[in-house]
C-alpha positions as CSV (number, residue, x, y, z in Angstrom):
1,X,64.7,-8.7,17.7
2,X,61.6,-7.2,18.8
3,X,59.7,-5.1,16.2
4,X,57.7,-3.5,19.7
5,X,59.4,-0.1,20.3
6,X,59.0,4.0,20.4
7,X,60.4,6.1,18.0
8,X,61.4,9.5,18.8
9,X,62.3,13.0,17.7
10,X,63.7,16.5,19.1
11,X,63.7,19.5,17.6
12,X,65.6,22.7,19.6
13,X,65.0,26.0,19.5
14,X,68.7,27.1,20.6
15,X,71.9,25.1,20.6
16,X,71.1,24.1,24.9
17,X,69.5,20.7,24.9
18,X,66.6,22.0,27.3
19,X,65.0,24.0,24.5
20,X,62.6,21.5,22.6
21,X,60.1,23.1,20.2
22,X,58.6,20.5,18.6
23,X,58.6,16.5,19.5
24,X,57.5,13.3,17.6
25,X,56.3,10.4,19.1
26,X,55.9,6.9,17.1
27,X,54.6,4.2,19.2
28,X,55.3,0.4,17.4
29,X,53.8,-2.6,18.5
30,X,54.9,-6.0,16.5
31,X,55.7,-4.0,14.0
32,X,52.8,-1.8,13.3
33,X,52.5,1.9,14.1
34,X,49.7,1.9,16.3
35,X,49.9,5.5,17.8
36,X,52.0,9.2,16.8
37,X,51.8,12.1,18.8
38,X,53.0,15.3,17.8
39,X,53.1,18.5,19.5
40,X,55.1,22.2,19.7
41,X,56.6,23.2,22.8
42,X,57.3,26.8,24.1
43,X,61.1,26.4,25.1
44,X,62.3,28.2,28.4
45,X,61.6,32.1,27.6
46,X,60.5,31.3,24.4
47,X,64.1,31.9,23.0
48,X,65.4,31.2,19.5
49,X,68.2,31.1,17.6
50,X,68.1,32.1,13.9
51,X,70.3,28.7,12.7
52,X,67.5,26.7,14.7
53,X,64.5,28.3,12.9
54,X,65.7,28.1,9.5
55,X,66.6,24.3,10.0
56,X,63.2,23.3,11.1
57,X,61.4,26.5,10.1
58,X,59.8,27.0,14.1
59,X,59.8,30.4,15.5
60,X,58.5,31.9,18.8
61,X,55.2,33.1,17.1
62,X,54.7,29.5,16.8
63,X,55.0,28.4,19.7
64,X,54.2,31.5,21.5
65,X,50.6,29.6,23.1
66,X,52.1,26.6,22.9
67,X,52.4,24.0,26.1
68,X,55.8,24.0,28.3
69,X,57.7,20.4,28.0
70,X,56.8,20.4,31.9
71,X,52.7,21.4,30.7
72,X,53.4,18.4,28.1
73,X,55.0,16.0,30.4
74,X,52.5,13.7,31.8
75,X,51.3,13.1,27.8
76,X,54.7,12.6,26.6
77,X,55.5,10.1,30.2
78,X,52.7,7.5,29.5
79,X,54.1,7.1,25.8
80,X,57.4,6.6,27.1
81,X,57.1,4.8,29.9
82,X,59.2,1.0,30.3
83,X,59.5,1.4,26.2
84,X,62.3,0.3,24.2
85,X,63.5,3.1,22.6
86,X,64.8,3.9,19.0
87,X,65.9,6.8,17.7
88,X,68.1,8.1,14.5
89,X,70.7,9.9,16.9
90,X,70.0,8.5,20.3
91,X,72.5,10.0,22.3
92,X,71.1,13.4,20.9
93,X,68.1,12.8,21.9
94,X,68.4,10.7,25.0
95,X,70.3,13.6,26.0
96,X,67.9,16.0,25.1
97,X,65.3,14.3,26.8
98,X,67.3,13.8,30.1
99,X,68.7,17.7,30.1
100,X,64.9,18.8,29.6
101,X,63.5,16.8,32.4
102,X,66.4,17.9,34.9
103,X,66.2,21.7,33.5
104,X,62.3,21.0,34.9
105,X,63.1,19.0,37.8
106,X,61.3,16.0,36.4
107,X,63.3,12.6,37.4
108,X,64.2,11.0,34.3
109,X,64.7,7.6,36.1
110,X,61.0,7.1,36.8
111,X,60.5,6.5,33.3
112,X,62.5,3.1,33.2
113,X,64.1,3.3,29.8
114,X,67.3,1.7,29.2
115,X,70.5,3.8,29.6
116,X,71.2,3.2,25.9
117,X,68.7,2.9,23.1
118,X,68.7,1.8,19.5
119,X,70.2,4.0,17.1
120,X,69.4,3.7,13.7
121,X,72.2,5.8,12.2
122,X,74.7,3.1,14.1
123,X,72.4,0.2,13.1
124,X,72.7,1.8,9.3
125,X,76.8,2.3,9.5
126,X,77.2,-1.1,11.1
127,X,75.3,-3.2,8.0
128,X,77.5,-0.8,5.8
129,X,76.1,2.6,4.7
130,X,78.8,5.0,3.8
131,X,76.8,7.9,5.1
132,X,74.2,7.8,7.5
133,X,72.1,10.7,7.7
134,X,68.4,10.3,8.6
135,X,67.5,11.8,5.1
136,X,70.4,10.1,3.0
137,X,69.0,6.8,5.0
138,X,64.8,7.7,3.9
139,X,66.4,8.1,0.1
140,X,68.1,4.9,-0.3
141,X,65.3,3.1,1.8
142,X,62.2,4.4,0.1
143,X,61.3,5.3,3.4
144,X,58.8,9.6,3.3
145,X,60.5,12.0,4.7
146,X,59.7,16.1,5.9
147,X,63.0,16.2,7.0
148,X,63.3,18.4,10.6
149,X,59.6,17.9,11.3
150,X,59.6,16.0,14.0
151,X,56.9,13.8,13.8
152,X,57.8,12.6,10.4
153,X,61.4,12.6,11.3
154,X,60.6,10.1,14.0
155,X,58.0,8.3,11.7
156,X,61.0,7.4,9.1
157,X,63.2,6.3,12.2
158,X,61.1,3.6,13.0
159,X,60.0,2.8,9.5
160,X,64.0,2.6,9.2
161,X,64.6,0.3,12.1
162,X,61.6,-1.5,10.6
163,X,63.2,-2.2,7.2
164,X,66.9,-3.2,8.7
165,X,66.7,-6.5,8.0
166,X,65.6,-5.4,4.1
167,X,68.7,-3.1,4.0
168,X,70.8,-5.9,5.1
169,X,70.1,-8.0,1.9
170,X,70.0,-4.4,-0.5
171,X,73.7,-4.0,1.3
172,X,74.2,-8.0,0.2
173,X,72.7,-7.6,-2.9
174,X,75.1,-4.3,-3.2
């Protein structure tokens, strides 16, 4: 498997899958992190819910100046672009990434990624972890971890996806 991918992270201001606040970018190339990009995003009106904020700790005063995803789009599209994907819930945020770009009228398709990316959670399950959240996952793997900040959130996914062949023989080892 190729150790060339881009790891990536959503956080939402509301429960709709349009209202990112905050995203993480890790590009990998053979295996080396060779670029993050982090950035807050104003969601649609600027609209939070109170369960949101105290998850990730983001409220509208901080992204109150912040860029739009559509402002942010044409930075977030060239890290993207043709990449093999990885993330620790990917149908979350696949989904998150395609309802934003239609809510902004941005074609998702020009971004060529495949219609289903690596998941680390399933990657984690399928070599046998009983439980498979992102932090439980950091924990047993050593792997840093500000939990719901997106950056680092996407950071330990692909320091995750990096070490599954090393979780493999821990599970062995077991």
């Amino acid at each position: 498997m190729s150790d060339t991918f881009t790891a990536i992270d959503f956080e939402l201001a509301t429960a709709n899958y349009n209202s990112i606040c905050s995203v993480g970018i890790v590009n990998v190339l053979e295996g080396k992190i060779v670029n993050e990009f982090y950035s807050l995003v104003r969601p649609p009106d600027n609209k939070y819910m109170w369960q949101t904020s105290r998850v990730h700790g983001i409220k509208a005063k901080h992204t109150n100046a912040a860029p739009s995803f559509l402002e942010l789009y044409p930075s977030i599209k060239e890290l993207l672009l043709a990449q093999r994907m990885v993330a620790h819930d990917e149908l979350l945020d696949r989904s998150v990434l395609k309802e934003t770009m239609k809510f902004y009228g941005l074609p998702y398709h020009e971004l060529l990624l495949a219609n289903l990316w690596e998941c680390t959670s399933k990657i984690y399950r399928a070599i046998g972890f009983e439980r498979t959240k992102l932090s439980i996952c950091c924990e047993l793997m050593g792997v840093e971890l500000q939990h719901h900040d997106a950056l680092s959130d996407a950071r330990a996914t692909a320091e995750l996806y990096l070490k599954r062949d090393l979780a493999i023989e821990i599970k062995k080892l077991g």
